[in-house]
C-alpha positions in Angstrom: 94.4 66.4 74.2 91.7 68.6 75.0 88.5 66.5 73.7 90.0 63.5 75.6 90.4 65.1 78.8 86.5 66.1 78.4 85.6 62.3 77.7 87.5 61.2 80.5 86.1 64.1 82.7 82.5 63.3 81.4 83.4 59.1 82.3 84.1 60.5 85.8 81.0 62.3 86.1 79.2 59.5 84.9 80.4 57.4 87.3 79.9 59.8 90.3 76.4 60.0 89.3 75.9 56.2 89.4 77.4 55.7 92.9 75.6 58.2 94.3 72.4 56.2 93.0 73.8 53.3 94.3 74.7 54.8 97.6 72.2 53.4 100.2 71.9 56.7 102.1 70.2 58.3 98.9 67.5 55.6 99.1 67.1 56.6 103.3 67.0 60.2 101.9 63.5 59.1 100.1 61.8 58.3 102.7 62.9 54.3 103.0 65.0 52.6 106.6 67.1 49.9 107.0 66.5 47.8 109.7 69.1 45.0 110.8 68.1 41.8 113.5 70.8 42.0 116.5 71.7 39.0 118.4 72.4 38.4 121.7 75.9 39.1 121.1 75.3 42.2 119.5 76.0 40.9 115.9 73.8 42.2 113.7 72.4 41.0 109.8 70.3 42.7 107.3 66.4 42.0 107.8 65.4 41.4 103.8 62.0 39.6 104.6 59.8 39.7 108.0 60.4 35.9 108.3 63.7 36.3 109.0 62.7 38.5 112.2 60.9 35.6 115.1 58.9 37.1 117.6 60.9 38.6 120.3 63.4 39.6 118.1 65.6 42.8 118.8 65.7 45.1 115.1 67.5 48.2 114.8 66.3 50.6 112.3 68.4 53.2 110.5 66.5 56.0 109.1 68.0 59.2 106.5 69.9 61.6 109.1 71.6 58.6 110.6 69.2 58.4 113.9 67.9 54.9 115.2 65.6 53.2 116.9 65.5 49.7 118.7 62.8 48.0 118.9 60.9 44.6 119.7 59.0 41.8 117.8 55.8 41.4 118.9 54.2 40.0 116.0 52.9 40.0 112.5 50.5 42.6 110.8 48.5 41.1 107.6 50.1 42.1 104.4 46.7 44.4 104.0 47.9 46.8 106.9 51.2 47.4 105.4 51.5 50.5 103.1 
């Protein structure tokens, strides 16, 4: 009974560890934001590419200790000016 109880304690471990890898607060934690596209409506949807964000556009961008900011589209920057 013994050596499965520490398999199944060591399969529970396991999986702990992978969902807090997957857990997208532990990605904010490094350093990285999310940042969603609101609509007039207030409705909100993930902004994966800056295409998806026109010019005018309202964003709201979530960063590690859960703080925010809103802000405005106002353009593009070339890729060069990123990172």
């Amino acid at each position: 009974v013994v050596p499965r109880l520490a398999a199944a304690r060591a399969r529970v471990d396991a999986a702990g560890r992978a969902l807090t890898a997957l857990d997208p607060t532990a990605v904010l934690a490094r350093g990285y934001s999310l940042t969603w596209i609101e609509d007039a409506g207030g409705a909100r949807r993930l902004v994966r590419d800056a295409s998806e964000a026109p010019d005018g556009a309202t964003l709201r961008t979530v960063f590690a200790r859960g703080d925010a900011l809103r802000s405005k589209v106002v353009g593009r920057a070339p890729k060069d000016e990123g990172a």
